[in-house]
Each structure stands twice: as C-alpha cells, then as structure tokens.
N, C-alpha and C positions, 0 to 999 in steps of 0.2 A: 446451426444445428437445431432439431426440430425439440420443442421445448420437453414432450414426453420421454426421448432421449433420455434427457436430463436429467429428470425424474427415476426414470428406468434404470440409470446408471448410477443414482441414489441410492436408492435401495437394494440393488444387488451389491454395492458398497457394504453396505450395513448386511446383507445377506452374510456377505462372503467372511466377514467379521464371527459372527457367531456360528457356521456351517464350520470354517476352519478351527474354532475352538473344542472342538468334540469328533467330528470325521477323521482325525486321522489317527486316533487314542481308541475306536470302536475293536478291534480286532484287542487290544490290551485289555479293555475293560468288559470285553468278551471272556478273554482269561483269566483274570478277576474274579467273577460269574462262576468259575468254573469251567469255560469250556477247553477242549483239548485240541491242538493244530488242524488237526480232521475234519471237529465240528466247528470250530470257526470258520473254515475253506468252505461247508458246505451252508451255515447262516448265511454268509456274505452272497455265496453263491442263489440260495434264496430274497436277500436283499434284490441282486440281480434282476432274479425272477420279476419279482412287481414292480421293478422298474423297466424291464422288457417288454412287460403288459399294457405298460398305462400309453405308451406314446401314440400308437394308430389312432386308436379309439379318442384320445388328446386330440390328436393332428385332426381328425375326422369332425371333430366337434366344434375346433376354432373355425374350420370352413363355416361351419353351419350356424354354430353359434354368435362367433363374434371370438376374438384374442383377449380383447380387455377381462371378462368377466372369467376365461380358463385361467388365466392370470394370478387375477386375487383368490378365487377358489384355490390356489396350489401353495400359495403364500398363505391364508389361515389353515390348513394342513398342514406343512412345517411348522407351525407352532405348535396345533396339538400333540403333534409327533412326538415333538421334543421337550415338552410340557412330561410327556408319559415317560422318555425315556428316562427321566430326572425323578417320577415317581416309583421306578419298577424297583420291587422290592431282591428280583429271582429271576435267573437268565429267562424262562419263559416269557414273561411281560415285556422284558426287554427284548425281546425277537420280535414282539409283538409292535412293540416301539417301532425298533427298526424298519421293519416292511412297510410300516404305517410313510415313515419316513420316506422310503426308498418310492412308493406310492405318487410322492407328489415331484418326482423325475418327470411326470408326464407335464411339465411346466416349459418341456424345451422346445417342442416345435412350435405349443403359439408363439414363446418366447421369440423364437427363431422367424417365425413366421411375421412377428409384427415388428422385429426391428428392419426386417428386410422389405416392409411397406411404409415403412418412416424411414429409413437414410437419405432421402433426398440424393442427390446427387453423387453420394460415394457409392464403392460397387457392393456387394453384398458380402466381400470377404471380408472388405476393413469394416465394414457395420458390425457384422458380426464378433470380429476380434475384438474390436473397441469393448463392447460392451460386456465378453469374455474376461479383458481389461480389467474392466471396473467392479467386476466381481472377487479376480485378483489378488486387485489393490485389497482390498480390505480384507481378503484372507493371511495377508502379509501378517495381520497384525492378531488372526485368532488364534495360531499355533503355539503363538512364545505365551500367547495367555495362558490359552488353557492347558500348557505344560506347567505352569510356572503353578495356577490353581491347584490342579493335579495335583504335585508334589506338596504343596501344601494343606490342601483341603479334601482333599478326594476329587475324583472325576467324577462324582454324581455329583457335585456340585457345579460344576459346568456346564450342565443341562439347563440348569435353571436360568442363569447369568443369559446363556445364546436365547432361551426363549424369549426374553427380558427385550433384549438387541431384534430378534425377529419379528417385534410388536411397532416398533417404531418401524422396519423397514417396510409391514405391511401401512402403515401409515402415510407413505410415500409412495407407497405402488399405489396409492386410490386415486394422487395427481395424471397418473395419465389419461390422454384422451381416448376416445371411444374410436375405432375404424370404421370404415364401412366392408359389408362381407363381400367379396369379388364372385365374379358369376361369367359363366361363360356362354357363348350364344348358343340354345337351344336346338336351332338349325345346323348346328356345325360345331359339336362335343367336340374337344380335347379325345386323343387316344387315352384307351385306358392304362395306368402305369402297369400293369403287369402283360401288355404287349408291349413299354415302352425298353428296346432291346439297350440301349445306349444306358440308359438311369441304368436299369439292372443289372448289366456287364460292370458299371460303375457300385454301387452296392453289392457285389461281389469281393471287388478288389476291398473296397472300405473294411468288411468285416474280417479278412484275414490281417489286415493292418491295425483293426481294434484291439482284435484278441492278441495279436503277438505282443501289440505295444503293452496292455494292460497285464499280461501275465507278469510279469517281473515285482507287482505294485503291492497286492494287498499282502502280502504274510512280511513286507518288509519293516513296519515297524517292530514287528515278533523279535526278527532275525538281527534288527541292531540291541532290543533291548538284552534279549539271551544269547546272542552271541556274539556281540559287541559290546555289552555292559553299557550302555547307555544312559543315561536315566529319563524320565520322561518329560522335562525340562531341557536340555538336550533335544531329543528328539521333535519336539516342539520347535525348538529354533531350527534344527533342520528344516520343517515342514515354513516354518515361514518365509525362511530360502527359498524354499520350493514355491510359495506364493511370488516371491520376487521375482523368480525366471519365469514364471506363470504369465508375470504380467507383461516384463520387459519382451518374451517372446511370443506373443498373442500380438504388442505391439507391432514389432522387428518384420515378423511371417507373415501377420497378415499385409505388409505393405508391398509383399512380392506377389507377382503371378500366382494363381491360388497349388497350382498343382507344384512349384518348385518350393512351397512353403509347405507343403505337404509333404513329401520326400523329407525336406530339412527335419521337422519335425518328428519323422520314425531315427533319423540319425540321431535327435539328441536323446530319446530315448534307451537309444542302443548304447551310447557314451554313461548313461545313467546305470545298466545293467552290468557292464565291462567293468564300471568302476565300483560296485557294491561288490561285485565278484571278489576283485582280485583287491581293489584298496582298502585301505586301514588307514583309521584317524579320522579328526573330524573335519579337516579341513577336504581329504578328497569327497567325504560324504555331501559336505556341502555344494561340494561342485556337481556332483550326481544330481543332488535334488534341482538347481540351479538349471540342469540342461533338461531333469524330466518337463520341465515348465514346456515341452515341445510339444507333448500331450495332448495339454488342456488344447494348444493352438491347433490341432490335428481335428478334432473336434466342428471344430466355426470352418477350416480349411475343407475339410470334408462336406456339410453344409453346401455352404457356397457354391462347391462344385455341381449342385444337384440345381440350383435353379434355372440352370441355360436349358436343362432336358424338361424341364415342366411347364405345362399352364396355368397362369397364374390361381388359378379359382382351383387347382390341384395344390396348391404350395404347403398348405395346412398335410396336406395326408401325405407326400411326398417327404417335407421334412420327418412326419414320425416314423414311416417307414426306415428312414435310414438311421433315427437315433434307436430303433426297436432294432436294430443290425445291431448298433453299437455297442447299447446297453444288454444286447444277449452275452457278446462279451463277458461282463460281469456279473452274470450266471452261469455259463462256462468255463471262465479262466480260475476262480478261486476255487473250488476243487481241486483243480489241475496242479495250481499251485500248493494249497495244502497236503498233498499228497505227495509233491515233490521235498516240500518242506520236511514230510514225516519221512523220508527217506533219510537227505539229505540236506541240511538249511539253507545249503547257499545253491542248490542245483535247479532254484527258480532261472536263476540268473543266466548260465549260459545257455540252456532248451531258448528264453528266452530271446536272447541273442540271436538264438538261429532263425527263429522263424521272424526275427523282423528284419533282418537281411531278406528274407526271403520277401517281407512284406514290401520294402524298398524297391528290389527286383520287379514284382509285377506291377509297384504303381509305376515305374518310370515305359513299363513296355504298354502297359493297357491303358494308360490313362491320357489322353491328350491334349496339349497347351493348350491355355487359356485361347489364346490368338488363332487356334482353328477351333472354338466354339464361337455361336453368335453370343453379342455383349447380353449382361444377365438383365438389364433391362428392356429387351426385345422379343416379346412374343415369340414362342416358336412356330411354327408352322405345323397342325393336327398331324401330320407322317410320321412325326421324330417321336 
C-alpha cells in the first residue's frame, strides 16, 4: 500500500473522530439557537449551498494546482470552521460557522482525485471505499462522545474538544506526498465533459439517487429526539451505529462490481427510512442507522463509476462535477424535508421511500456493469 495512503487514512481517522462529534447534534443545536424546523431545513439547505459551490472550482484547481496543497488548504479551514462554531455566541455567527464549514466540502474531488492516482494496483472503487473506511472508523467513536459531552457539558463544548482532534489530523495530512499534475497531449485534447454523453446520462441517474437517498437524513435527529424522546446520548450511540455500518458497508460494497454496490446501497437506505417510519425502540433504530452506513458507500460507488468515462488530466474536474450533483442534494433535500417535517414529522420518511425505489429503478435500467465498461485504469479513447 502506498505509504501516503497511510497517512491519508490517518488523518481522516482523526477527521472522522471530531466531524462525527458535532455533525450530527447541528440540526439540535440549531434548535437550541432558537431556530424552528423551517429554518433549520433551510440553514442546512444553505449549508448545502457552499458545499455545492466549492467542488468544480476544487476539482478545476487540483488539475491545475496540484491535490496536495487543495488538501491541506481544506483541513486548516475545518479547523477554523470549528474553532468559530465553538465561539458563536447567536444563531447568526453560527450560520456563519456553518457555511464556513460546509465550505471546505470542496476537499472531496482532490481528495477523490489523489487516492485514485495512489491505489496502485486496486480499482478505483475499493481505493476509494477504503479510505471512505477509514474516515468511518473514527466517526464510530465521535457520536457516543459528543452525545455523552452534550448531555453533560453542553454541545458548545464539543466544538472545541473536535478542533483540538482536527489539529493533530492536520498534522498528519502534511506526511503525504506531493503528485505530479496529469496533462494530456496538446495535439489530441480529451472531449470536452459536457459533450461527454455517457458521464452525463451517468450524472443524471447519480443526482436523483442522491436526493432521494439524502431526503430521509437531516430533520432525523429532530424527529427521534421530539417524537421519540430520546436523549442525545442516545442518539449519539445511534449515530456511532451508523459510523459502524458506515464503515463495515464502504468495506462489504466496495469489494463488489461498482454499479451492483451501488444499487445495494439505495436498498439499505430504503430499509433505514421503512424502519424510522414504522419502528419503535432502540434496538430497530439501531439497525436503521446500521443499514443507512449504505450512503456513505453510494458516494466512492458513484465516483468510481465516473473514471472509465474521463481523461485522466480531466479527473480533477470530473470528479467535482459529480460531488457538486451530489452535494446539490443537500441544498435541495433539507427544505423539502423541513417542510415535510412541519407538516408531518414522520412524512420525511415514506415521500422518501418512493423516490429511492424509483432511484433503484433507473440505476439498474441506465446504468451499465462494470464488465461492458473499459477497466478504470485504461485510457479512454478522445470519442467517449
């Protein structure tokens, strides 16, 4: 394994440690603040927003720039991020927080970009899951913290502790190595991605599969603690649950053909929204969170499938294209959801039910096995 790997898988270790200790308590401590279901659906939904912004413009500058250096630049911005959200005195500053946070999303395509020019000989789906993986793992273990904080100290107290954890994981992100920038030959450009028909019929399917699968997600910590009494220790071990299946099924999915772990993936989903619907108790909650871990894998699954359609000296802008689909999602779907919620609290859950059946539906008709694409380490040919 290549030693930056390593490294890489270090630190989003420790990432995913302090990210899980406070991400999944924002929507609570939104309410806290003062906001009302409405305007948390549409923060979030702003959240959304500058994480839908940052990725091209990301993807477009690891091309240019280099991966290493978008890298560290997005790791000391979560810090500051979170540094602030731990100072905001007033839901205002804390939005301000937020975005700042959501801001440094555009971490995914070099991310994405330079683990799939280091895997050496694996394919680009288990690179990617792996290190999906190991981001995971360590959120396994910041839910039941900073539940446990929470209820003891306040959740502004938890800001400080994750910035604390995001000092040291930038410290480990400086071990990796530098790449070199791909370049393609002059005389004979790469098509451009927006005549390329195959990627964008595929980033079609992707974003109705985002949205359906994410609409069920953000107002659910609301909906256990007010209308499953909860508490947010509790909900915390849920969410570390959910870092467990996170991890076991990033493992499990990415070691199948990319598009059948893709599919699987909207199924466990859908098993997560059925079961918040209609179960009661903690033990089926647990198994909810356990199967949404199908998510995260949909994600690197998704990915993957885009690098047989690009050139390589495209890979940078390609991948933000598709995480700026993704992440529109998540300036989309929480309105939608908060608006369902202020109807009804549990009618996130089967709307979303339907449209990821439906999402299922068109990736098994649009989307084609891995084994009638060329392998993802094969140049395509400038036509495709």
């Amino acid at each position: 394994m290549n030693r930056s790997i390593i490294w890489l898988g270090a630190s989003l270790f420790l990432w995913g440690i302090g990210e899980g200790m406070f991400l999944l308590f924002q929507p609570i401590y939104l309410q806290q603040l003062g906001a009302n279901p409405i305007q948390i659906g549409a923060i979030l939904g702003a959240f959304g927003a500058v994480m839908t912004l940052a990725h091209i413009p990301a993807g477009h500058l690891s091309d240019r720039l280099g991966r290493r250096p978008m890298l560290i630049a997005a790791w000391i911005t979560g810090i500051v991020a979170t540094l602030l959200m731990g100072l905001a005195q007033n839901l205002t500053i804390y939005i301000v927080a937020i975005l700042i946070y959501g801001f440094t999303a555009f971490v995914a395509s070099p991310l994405d970009s330079y683990v799939t020019a280091a895997r050496g000989n694996w394919s680009v789906a288990r690179a990617i899951t792996f290190i999906s993986m190991t981001f995971n793992a360590g959120a396994v273990l910041g839910p039941i913290t900073g539940g446990w904080i929470g209820d003891h100290f306040g959740l502004r107290r938890v800001f400080f502790i994750a910035a604390g954890i995001f000092v040291v994981s930038t410290f480990f992100i400086l071990f990796i190595a530098p790449q070199p920038r791909d370049h393609h030959d002059p005389q004979d450009p790469p098509k451009s991605l927006f005549t390329n028909w195959r990627y964008l019929g595929f980033l079609s399917v992707f974003f109705v599969v985002a949205f359906a699968t994410y609409l069920p997600q953000p107002l659910t910590p609301n909906f256990l603690q007010n209308q499953r009494g909860l508490s947010l220790s509790v909900i915390g071990q849920l969410g570390s649950i959910g870092s467990i299946g996170n991890t076991l099924l990033n493992l499990l999915l990415g070691q199948l053909e990319a598009r059948s772990g893709f599919v699987l993936g909207q199924v466990g989903v859908a098993a997560f929204s059925f079961i918040l619907w209609r179960g009661t108790g903690f033990t089926w909650f647990a198994l909810a969170y356990f199967l949404l871990g199908g998510f995260r894998a949909l994600r690197g699954l998704g990915v993957a499938q885009v690098r047989p359609f690009v050139h390589e000296s495209q890979m940078g802008l390609a991948y933000g294209i598709t995480e700026t689909l993704g992440s529109s999602t998540v300036l989309l779907a929480p309105p939608l959801a908060g608006y369902l919620y202020s109807r009804d609290p549990a009618l996130m859950y089967p709307v979303g039910l339907a449209l990821i059946g439906l999402g299922i539906i068109i990736s098994l008709i649009f989307i084609p096995r891995s084994k009638k694409l060329p392998p993802d380490h094969i140049e395509l040919a400038p036509d495709l």
